[in-house]
C-alpha positions in Angstrom: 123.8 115.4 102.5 123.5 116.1 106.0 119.9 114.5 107.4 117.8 116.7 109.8 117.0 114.8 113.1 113.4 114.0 112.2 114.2 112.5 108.7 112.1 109.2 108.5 114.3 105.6 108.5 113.7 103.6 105.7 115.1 100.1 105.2 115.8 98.4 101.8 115.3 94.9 102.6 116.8 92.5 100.0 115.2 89.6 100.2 116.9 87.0 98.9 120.3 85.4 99.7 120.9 83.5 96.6 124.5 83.0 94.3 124.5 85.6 91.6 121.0 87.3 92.5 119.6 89.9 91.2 117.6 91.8 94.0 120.7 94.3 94.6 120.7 95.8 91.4 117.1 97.6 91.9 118.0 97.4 96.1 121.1 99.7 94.9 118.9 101.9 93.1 116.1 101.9 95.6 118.2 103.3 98.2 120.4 105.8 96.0 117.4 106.9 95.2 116.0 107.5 98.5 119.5 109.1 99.7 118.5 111.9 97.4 115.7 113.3 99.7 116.6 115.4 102.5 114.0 113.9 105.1 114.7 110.0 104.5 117.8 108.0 106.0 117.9 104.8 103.8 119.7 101.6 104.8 119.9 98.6 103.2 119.3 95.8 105.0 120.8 92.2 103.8 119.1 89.2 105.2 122.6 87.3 103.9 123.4 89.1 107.2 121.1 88.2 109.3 121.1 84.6 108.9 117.5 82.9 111.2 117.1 79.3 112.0 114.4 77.8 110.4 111.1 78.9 112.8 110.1 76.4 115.2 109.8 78.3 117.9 106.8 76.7 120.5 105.3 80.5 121.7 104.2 82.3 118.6 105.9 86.5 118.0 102.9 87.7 118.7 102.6 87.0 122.3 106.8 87.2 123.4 106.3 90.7 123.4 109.7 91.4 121.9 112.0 89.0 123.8 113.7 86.1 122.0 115.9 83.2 123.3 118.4 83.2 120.5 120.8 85.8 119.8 120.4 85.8 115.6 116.6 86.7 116.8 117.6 89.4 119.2 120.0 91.2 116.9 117.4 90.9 113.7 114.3 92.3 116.0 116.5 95.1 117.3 117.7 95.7 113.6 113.7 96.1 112.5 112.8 97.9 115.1 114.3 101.1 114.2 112.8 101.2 110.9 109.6 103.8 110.4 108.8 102.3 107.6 110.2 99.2 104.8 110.7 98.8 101.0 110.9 95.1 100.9 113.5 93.7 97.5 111.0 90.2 96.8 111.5 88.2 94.2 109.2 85.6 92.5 109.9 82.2 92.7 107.7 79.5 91.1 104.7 82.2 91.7 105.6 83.0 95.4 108.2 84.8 97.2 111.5 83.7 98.8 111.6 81.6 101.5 114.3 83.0 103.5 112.0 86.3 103.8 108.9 85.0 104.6 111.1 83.4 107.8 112.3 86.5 108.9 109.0 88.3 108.5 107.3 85.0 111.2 109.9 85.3 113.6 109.0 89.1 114.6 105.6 91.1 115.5 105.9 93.8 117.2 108.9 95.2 115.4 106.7 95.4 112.3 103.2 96.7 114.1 102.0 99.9 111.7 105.0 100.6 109.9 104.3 101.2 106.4 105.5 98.8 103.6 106.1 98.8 100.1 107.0 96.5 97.5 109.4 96.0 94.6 109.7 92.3 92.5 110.3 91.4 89.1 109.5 88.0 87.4 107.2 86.8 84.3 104.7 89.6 85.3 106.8 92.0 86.7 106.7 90.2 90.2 102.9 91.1 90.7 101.5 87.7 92.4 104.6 88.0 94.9 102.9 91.4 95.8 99.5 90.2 96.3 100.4 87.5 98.3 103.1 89.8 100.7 100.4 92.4 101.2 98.3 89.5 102.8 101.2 88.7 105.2 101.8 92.3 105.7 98.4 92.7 106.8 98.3 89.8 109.1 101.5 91.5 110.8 100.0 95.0 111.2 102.2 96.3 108.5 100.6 99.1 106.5 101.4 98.5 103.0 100.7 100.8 100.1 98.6 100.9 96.9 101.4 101.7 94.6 104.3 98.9 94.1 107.5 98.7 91.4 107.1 95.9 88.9 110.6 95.3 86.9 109.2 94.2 83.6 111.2 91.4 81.4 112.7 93.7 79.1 114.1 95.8 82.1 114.8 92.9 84.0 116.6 91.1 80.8 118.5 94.3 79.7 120.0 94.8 83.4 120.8 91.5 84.8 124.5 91.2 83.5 125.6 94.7 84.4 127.3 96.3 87.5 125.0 98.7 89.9 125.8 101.6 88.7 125.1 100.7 85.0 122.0 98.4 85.8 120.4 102.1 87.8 120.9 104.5 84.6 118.3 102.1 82.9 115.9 101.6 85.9 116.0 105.7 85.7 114.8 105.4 82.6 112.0 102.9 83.3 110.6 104.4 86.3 111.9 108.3 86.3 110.6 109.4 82.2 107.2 109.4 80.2 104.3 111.0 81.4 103.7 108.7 84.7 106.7 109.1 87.8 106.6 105.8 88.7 109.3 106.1 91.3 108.2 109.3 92.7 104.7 108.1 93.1 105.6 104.9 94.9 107.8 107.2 97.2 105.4 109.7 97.5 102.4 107.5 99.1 105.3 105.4 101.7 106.2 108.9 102.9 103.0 110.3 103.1 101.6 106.9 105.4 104.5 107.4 107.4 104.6 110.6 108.0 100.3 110.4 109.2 102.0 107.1 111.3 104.4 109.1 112.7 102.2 112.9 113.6 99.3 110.2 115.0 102.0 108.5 117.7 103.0 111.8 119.0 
């Protein structure tokens, strides 16, 4: 499908680099899914290629106004910067998020300034206290982040975790896409609406 000129660029961010993980399977999905609609361009962005030194910098993001000393910086603010708006891929780990993601959300500002944000995770309660604590970070950054997020229960999370992509999204269809609540189309729904406002307000 052929995207008109003002379609609105979305990055999957899978955020984590571990052996084996599992954050592709719903990544895949995510941005299938968001390939369907005629105004978004999806990308999926890999932080396994975008590997960050640890951040120590002395001059905190916030005041270096976009210019960085070290290349793996340079190339990771320029590849955030043409994002409208993120779906960040976090999974829980001992009741907090990853932390290879939260150091490549503190080595940028700008680059994330009123972009929208929303969230997908999975653990013991479908990821939720990763969510609470991102949207305070997010915050902090400028990042808008939405109401709605995707929580991968157990059972979904169980039942997909051995199987290839394209297997692993004909379940997550049936999770999020049937019964009487969209869950998919909702979450969607609100990011494009935000970034949409976002975008008719900076013109």
């Amino acid at each position: 499908m052929e995207k008109p000129q003002n379609a609105i660029n979305i990055q999957v961010i899978i955020g984590s680099t571990r052996q084996g993980r599992y954050s592709e399977k719903p990544a895949h999905w995510i941005f299938s899914e968001l390939g369907k609609l005629e105004s978004v361009n999806p990308e999926l962005v890999d932080l396994r290629d975008y590997p960050l030194p640890f951040f120590d910098e002395a001059i905190s993001p916030m005041k270096l106004n976009g210019t960085y000393t070290n290349p793996a910086i340079s190339r990771w603010s320029e590849k955030v910067k043409q994002a409208d708006a993120f779906i960040i891929i976090a999974p829980e780990y001992n009741h907090g998020y990853t932390a290879v993601l939260k150091n490549a959300i503190d080595h940028l500002y700008p680059e994330w300034n009123h972009k929208p944000v929303g969230f997908l995770s999975y653990g013991t309660v479908g990821g939720a206290r990763v969510i609470e604590q991102l949207r305070l970070v997010a915050i902090e950054l400028q990042l808008l982040p939405i109401k709605n997020a995707i929580h991968i229960p157990m059972e979904v999370y169980i039942a997909t975790m051995g199987l290839e992509n394209t297997a692993a999204k004909e379940i997550f269809n049936h999770f999020l896409r049937s019964g009487s609540r969209d869950i998919a189309g909702v979450f969607f729904d609100e990011l494009l609406k935000l970034t949409r406002r976002i975008s008719v307000s900076n013109c």
